[in-house]
PyMOL CGO cylinders between C-alpha atoms (Angstrom):
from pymol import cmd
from pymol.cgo import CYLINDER

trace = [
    CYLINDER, 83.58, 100.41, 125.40, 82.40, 96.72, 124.89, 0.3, 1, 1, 1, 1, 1, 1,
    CYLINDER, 82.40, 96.72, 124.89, 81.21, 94.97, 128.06, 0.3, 1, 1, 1, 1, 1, 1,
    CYLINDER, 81.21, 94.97, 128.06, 82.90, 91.56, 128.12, 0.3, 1, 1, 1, 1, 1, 1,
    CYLINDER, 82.90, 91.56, 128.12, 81.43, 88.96, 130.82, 0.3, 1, 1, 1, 1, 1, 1,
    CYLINDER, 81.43, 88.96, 130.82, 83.43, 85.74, 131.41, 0.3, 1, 1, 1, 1, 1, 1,
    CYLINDER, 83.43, 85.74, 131.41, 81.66, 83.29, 133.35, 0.3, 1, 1, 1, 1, 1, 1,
    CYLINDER, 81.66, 83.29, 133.35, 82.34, 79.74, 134.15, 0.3, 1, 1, 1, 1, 1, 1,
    CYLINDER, 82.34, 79.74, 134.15, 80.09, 76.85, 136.43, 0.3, 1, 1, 1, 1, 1, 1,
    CYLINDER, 80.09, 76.85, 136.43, 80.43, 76.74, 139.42, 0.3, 1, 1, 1, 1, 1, 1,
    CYLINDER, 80.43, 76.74, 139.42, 79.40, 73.28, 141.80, 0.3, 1, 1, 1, 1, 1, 1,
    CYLINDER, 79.40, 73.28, 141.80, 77.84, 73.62, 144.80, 0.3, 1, 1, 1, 1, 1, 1,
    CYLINDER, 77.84, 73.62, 144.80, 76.36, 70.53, 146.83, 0.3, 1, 1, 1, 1, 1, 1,
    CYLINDER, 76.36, 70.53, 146.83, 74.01, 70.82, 149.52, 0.3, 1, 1, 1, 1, 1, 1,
    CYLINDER, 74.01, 70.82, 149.52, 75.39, 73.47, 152.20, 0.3, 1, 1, 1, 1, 1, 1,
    CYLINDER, 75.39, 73.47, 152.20, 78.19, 74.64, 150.15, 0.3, 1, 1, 1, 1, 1, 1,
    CYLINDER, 78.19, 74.64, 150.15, 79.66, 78.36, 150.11, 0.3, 1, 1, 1, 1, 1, 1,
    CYLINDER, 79.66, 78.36, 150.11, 81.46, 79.69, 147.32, 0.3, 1, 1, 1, 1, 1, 1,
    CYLINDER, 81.46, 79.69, 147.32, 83.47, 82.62, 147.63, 0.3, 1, 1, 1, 1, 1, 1,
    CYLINDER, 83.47, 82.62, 147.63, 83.28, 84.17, 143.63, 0.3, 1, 1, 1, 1, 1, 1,
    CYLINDER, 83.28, 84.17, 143.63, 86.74, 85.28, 142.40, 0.3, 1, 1, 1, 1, 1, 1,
    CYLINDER, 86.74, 85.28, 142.40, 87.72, 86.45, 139.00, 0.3, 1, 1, 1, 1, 1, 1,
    CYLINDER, 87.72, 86.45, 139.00, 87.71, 82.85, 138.31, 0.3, 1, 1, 1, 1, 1, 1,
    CYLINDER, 87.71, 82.85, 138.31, 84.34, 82.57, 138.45, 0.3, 1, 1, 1, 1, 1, 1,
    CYLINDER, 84.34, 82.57, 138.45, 83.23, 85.93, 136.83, 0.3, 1, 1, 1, 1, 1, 1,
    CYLINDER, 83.23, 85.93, 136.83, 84.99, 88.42, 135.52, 0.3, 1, 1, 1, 1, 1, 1,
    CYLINDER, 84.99, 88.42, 135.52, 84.26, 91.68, 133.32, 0.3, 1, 1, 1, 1, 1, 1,
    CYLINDER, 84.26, 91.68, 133.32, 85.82, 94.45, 131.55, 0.3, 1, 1, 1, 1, 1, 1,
    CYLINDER, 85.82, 94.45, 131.55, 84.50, 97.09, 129.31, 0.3, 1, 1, 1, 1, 1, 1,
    CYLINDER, 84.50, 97.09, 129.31, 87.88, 98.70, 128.12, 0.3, 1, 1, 1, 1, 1, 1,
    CYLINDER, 87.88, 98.70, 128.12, 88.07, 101.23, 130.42, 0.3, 1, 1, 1, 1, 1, 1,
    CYLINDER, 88.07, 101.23, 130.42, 90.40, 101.18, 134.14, 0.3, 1, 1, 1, 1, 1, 1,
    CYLINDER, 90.40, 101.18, 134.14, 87.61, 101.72, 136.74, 0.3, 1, 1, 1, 1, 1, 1,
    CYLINDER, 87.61, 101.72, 136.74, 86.59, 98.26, 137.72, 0.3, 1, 1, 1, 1, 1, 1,
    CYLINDER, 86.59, 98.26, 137.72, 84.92, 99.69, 140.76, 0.3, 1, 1, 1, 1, 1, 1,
    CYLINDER, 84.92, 99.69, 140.76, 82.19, 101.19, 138.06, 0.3, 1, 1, 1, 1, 1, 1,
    CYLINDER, 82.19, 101.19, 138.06, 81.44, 97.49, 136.70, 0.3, 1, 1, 1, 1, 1, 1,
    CYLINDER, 81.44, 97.49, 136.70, 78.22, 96.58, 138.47, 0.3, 1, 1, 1, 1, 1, 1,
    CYLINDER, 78.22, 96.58, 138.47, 76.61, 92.90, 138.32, 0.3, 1, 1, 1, 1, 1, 1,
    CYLINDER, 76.61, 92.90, 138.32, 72.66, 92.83, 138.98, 0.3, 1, 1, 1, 1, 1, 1,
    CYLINDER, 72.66, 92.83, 138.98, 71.58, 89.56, 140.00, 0.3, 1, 1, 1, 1, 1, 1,
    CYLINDER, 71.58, 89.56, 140.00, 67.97, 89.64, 137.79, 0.3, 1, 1, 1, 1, 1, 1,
    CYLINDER, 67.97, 89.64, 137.79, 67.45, 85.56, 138.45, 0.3, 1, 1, 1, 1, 1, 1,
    CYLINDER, 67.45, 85.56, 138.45, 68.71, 84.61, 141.76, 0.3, 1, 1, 1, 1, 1, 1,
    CYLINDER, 68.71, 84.61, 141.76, 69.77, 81.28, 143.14, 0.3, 1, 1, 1, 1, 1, 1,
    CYLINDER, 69.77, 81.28, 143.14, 66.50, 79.56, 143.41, 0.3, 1, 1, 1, 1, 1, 1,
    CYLINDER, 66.50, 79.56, 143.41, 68.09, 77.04, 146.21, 0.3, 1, 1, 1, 1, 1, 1,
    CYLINDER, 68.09, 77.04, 146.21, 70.43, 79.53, 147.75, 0.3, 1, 1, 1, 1, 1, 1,
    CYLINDER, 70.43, 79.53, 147.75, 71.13, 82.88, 147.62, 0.3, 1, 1, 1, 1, 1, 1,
    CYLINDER, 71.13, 82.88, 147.62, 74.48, 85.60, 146.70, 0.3, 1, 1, 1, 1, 1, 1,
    CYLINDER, 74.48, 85.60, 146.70, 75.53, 87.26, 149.59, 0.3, 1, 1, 1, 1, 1, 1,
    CYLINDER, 75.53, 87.26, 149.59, 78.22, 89.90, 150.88, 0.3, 1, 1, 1, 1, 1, 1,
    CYLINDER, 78.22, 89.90, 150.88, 80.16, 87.77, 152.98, 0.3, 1, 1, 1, 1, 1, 1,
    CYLINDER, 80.16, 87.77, 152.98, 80.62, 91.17, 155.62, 0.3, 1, 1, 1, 1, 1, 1,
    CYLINDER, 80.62, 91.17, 155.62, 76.68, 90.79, 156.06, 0.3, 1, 1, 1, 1, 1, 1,
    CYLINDER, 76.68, 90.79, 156.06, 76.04, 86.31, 156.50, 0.3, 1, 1, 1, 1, 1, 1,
    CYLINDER, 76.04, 86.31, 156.50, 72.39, 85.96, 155.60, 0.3, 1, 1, 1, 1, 1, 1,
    CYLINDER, 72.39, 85.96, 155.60, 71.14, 88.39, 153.77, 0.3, 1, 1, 1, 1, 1, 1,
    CYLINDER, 71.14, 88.39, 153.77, 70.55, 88.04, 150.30, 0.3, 1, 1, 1, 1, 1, 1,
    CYLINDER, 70.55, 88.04, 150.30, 72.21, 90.71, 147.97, 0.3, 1, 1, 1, 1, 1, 1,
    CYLINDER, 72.21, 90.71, 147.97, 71.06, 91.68, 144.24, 0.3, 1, 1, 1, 1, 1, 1,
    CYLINDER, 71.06, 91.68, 144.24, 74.06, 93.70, 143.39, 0.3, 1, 1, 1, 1, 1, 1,
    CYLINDER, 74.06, 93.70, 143.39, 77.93, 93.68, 143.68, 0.3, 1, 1, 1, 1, 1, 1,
    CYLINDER, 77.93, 93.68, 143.68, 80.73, 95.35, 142.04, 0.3, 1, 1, 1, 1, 1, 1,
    CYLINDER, 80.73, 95.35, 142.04, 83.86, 93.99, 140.23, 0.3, 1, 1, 1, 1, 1, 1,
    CYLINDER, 83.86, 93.99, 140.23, 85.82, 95.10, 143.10, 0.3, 1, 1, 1, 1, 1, 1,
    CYLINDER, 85.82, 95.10, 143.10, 83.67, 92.85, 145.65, 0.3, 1, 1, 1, 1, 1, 1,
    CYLINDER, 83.67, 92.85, 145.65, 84.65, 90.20, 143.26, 0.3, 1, 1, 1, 1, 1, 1,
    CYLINDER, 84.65, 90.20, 143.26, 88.25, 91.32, 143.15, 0.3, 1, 1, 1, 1, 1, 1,
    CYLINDER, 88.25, 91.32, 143.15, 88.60, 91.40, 146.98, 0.3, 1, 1, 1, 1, 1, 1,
    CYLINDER, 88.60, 91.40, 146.98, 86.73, 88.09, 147.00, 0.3, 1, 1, 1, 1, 1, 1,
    CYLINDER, 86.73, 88.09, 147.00, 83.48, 89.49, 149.60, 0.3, 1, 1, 1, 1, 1, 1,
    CYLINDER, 83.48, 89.49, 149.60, 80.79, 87.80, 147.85, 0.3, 1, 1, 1, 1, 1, 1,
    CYLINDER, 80.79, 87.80, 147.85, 79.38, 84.00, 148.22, 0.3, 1, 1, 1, 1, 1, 1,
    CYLINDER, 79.38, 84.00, 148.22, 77.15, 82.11, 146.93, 0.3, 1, 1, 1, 1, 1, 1,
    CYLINDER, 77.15, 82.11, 146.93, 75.75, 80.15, 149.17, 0.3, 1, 1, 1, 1, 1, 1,
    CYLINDER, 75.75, 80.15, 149.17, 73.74, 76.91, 148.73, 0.3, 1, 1, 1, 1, 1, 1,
    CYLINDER, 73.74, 76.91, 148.73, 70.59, 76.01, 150.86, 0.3, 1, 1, 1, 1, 1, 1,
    CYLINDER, 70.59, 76.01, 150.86, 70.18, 72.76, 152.81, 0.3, 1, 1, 1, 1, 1, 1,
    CYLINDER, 70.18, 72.76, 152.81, 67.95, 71.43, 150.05, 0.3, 1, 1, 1, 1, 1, 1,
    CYLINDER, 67.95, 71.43, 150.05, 67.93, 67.23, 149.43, 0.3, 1, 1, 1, 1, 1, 1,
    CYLINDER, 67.93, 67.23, 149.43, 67.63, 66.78, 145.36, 0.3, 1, 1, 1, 1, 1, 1,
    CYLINDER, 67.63, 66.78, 145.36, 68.54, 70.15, 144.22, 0.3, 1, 1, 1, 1, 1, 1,
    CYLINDER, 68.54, 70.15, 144.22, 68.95, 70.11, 140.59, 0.3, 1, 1, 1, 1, 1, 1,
    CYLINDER, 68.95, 70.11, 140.59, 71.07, 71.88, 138.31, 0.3, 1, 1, 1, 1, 1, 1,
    CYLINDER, 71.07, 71.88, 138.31, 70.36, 75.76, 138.36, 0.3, 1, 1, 1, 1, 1, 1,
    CYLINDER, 70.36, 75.76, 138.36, 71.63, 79.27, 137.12, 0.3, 1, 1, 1, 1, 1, 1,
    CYLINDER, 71.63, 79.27, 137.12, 71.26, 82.25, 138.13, 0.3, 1, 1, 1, 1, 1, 1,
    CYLINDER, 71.26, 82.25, 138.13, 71.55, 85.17, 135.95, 0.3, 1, 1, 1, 1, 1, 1,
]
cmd.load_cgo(trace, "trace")
């Protein structure tokens, strides 16, 4: 079916962790296997990085819905001074 992505900002000042929940993002594609929705991080955090919070400091490119679900990935903000608005995709 239809992939449907939900996404909504997030804030992060310098040092902050956020833990993404299905607040955060969320998909479906009209089938009942969430653990088959993939995200691919193609633009990552420029002043930060995504990580798996089992694993603290290494930088991750991919996670599934059900990381999301079970709330085991972060984003996590460098210690950057005057870090501007970014996105990662």
């Amino acid at each position: 079916g239809d992939i449907v992505l939900l996404a909504k900002p997030v804030t992060l000042t310098e040092g902050d962790r956020v833990t993404l929940t299905t607040d955060v993002p969320v998909a479906t594609d009209g089938t009942s296997k969430p653990e088959k929705l993939l995200y691919a991080v193609s633009l990552p955090p420029v002043h930060g990085q995504i990580e798996h919070i089992n694993y603290p400091g290494v930088p991750i490119s991919s996670y599934s819905q059900l990381d999301v679900v079970a709330q085991k990935v972060s984003h996590i903000h460098d210690n950057s001074h005057g870090a501007g608005k970014e996105a990662l995709r």
